[in-house]
C-alpha positions as CSV (number, residue, x, y, z in Angstrom):
1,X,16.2,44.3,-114.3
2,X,16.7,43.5,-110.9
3,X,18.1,47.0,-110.4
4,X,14.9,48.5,-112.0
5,X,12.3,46.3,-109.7
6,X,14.5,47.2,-106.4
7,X,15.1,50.8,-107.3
8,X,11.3,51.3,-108.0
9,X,10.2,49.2,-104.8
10,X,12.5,51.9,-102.7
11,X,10.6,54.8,-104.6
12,X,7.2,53.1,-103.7
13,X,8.5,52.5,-100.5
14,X,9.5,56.6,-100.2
15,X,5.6,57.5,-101.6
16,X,3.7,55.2,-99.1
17,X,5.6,56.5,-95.8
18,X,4.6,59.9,-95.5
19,X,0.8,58.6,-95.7
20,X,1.8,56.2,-93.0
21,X,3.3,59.3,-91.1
22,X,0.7,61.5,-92.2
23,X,-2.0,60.3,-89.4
24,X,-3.3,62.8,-86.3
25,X,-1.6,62.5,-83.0
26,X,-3.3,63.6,-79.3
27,X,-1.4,64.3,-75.9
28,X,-2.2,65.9,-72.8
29,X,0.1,68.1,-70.4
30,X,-0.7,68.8,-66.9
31,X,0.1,71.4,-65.0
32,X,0.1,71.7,-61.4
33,X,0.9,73.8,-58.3
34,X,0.2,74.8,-55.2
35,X,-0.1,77.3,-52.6
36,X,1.7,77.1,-48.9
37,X,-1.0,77.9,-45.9
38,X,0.9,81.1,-45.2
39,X,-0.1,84.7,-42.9
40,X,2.3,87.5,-44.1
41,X,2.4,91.6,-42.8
42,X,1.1,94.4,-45.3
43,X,1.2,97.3,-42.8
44,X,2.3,98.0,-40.0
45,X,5.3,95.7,-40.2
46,X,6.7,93.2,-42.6
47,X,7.0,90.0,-43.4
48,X,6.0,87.5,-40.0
49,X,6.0,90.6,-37.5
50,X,4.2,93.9,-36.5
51,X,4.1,95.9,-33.7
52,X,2.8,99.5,-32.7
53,X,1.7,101.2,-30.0
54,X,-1.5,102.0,-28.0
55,X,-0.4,105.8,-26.5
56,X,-2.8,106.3,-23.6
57,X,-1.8,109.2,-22.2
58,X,-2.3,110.0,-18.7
59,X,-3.6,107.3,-16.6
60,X,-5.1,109.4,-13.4
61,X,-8.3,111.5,-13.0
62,X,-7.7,114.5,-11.5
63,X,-8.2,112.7,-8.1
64,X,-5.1,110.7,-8.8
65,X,-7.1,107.5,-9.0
66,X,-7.4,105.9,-12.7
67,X,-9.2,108.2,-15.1
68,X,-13.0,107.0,-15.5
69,X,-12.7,107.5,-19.4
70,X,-10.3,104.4,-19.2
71,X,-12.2,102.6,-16.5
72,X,-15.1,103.4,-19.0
73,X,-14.3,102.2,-22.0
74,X,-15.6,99.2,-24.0
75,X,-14.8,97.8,-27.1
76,X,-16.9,99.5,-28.9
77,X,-15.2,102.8,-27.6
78,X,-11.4,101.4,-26.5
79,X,-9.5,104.0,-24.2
80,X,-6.9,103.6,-27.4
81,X,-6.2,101.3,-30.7
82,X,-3.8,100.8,-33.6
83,X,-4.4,99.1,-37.0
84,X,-2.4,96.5,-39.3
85,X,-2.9,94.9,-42.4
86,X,-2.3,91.0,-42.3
87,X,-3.3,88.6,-45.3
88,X,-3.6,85.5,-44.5
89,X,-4.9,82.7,-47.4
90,X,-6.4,80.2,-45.1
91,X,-10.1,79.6,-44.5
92,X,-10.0,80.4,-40.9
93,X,-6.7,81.3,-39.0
94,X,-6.2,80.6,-35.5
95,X,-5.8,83.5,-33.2
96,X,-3.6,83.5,-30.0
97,X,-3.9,86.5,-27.4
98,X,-2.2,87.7,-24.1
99,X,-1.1,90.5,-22.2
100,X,0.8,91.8,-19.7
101,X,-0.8,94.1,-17.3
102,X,-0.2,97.4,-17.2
103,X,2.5,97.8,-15.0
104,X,4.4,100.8,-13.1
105,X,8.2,100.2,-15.0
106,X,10.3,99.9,-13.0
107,X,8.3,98.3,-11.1
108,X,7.7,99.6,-7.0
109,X,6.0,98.3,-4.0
110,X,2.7,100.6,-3.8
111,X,1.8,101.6,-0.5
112,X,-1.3,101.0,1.2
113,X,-4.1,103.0,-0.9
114,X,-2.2,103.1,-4.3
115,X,-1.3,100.4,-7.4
116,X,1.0,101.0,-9.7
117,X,-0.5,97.7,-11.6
118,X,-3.6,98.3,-14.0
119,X,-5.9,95.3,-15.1
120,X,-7.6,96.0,-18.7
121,X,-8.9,93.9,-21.5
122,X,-6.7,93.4,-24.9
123,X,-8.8,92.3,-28.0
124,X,-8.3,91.9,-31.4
125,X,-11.5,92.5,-33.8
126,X,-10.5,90.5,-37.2
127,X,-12.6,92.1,-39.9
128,X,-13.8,89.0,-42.0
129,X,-14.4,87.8,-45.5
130,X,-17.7,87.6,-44.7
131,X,-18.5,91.3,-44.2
132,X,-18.5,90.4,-40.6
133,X,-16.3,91.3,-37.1
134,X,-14.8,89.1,-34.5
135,X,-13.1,89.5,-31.4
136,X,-10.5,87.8,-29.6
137,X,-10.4,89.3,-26.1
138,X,-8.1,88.5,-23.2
139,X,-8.4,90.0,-19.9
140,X,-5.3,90.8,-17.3
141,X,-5.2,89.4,-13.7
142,X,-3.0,89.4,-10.9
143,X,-2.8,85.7,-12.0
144,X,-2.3,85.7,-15.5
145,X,-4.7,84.0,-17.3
146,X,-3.4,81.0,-19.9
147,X,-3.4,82.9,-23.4
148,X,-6.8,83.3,-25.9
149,X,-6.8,81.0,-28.3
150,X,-9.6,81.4,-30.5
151,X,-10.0,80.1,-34.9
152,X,-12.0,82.9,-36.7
153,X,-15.1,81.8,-38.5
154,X,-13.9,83.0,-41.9
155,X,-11.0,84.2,-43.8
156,X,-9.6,87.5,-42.9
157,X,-10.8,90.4,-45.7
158,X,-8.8,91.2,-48.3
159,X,-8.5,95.0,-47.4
160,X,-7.1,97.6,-45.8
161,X,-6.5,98.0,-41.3
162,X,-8.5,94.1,-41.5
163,X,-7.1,93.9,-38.1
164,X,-7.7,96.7,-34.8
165,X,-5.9,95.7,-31.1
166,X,-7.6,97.5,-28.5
167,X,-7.4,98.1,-25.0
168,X,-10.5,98.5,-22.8
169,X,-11.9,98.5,-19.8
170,X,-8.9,99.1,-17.5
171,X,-9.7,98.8,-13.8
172,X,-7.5,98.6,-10.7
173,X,-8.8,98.3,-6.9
174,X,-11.9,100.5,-5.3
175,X,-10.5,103.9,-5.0
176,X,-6.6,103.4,-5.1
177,X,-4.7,106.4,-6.4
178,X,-2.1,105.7,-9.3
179,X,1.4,105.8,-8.1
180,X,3.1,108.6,-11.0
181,X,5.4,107.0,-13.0
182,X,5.4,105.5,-16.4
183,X,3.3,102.3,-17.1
184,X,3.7,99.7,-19.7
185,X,2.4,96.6,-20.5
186,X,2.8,94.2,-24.2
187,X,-0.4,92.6,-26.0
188,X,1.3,89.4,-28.0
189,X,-0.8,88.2,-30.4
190,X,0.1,85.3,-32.8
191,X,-2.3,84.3,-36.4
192,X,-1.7,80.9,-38.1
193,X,-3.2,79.9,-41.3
194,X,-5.0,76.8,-40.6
């Protein structure tokens, strides 16, 4: 008898615990991430770098002095440009400008009446998120100026060429004649995310 009661207390034992078992159970899960503050090249380079060139051609009128379509130009009508692609996913990167001038290589002492040393200005237009443009100009000297440094008021666009460098209004002294050579001169230009 004993055998009987403990044989069926096990079997009522078996037929209450899935009903004890049987009730709902909740959890949650999160998932996270993130997303480093990070510029990176499309075109006109890759990765952290690009680089390209700003062809001017010839430099002297036909008086020898500097050509008055250079001397002329603006930024709305550079004496020359080049385009890259940068995407950058912060809200507004920080821009950093300089130049060189533009510079007789190798470089020779200019008699009286003649340079072989051009001053110009070197901008970057950003073309925003917002539909909008914004420039970061930085203009050569005989005493270099300390570098642009300038945050843009919005995200860069997602699209194509979102960033021209231009050279403009290039300008040497009253009436001296060009020494012929070949001239040179670097536009650095550094974008953080911010």
């Amino acid at each position: 008898m004993n055998k009987t009661i403990l044989i069926g207390a096990a079997l009522l034992g078996l037929a209450v615990a899935p009903a004890v078992m049987a009730q709902t159970v909740t959890g949650t899960v999160n998932v996270t991430g993130s997303v480093a503050a990070k510029c990176v090249v499309i075109t006109g380079g890759s990765g952290s770098s690009f680089s390209g060139s700003i062809p001017l051609g010839e430099l002297a009128g036909t008086d020898g002095t500097l050509a008055t379509t250079l001397s002329g130009s603006t930024n709305a009508s550079p004496a020359g440009s080049t385009q890259f692609r940068v995407n950058c996913n912060s809200a507004a990167p920080k821009v950093t400008i300089s130049s060189t001038r533009l510079a007789l290589t190798p470089s020779a002492a200019a008699p009286a009446g003649y340079t072989g040393v051009i001053d110009y200005t070197a901008a970057l237009d950003a073309a925003l998120s917002s539909g909008s443009t914004q420039t970061v100009a930085y203009v050569t000297a005989a005493a270099l100026p300390a570098a642009t440094v300038q945050s843009l008021s919005a995200s860069l666009a997602n699209s194509p060429n979102n960033l021209t460098v231009k050279a403009y209004g290039l300008n040497t002294g009253a009436g001296d004649l060009l020494v012929a050579g070949n001239y040179a001169s670097v536009i650095s230009i550094t974008i953080e995310p911010v």
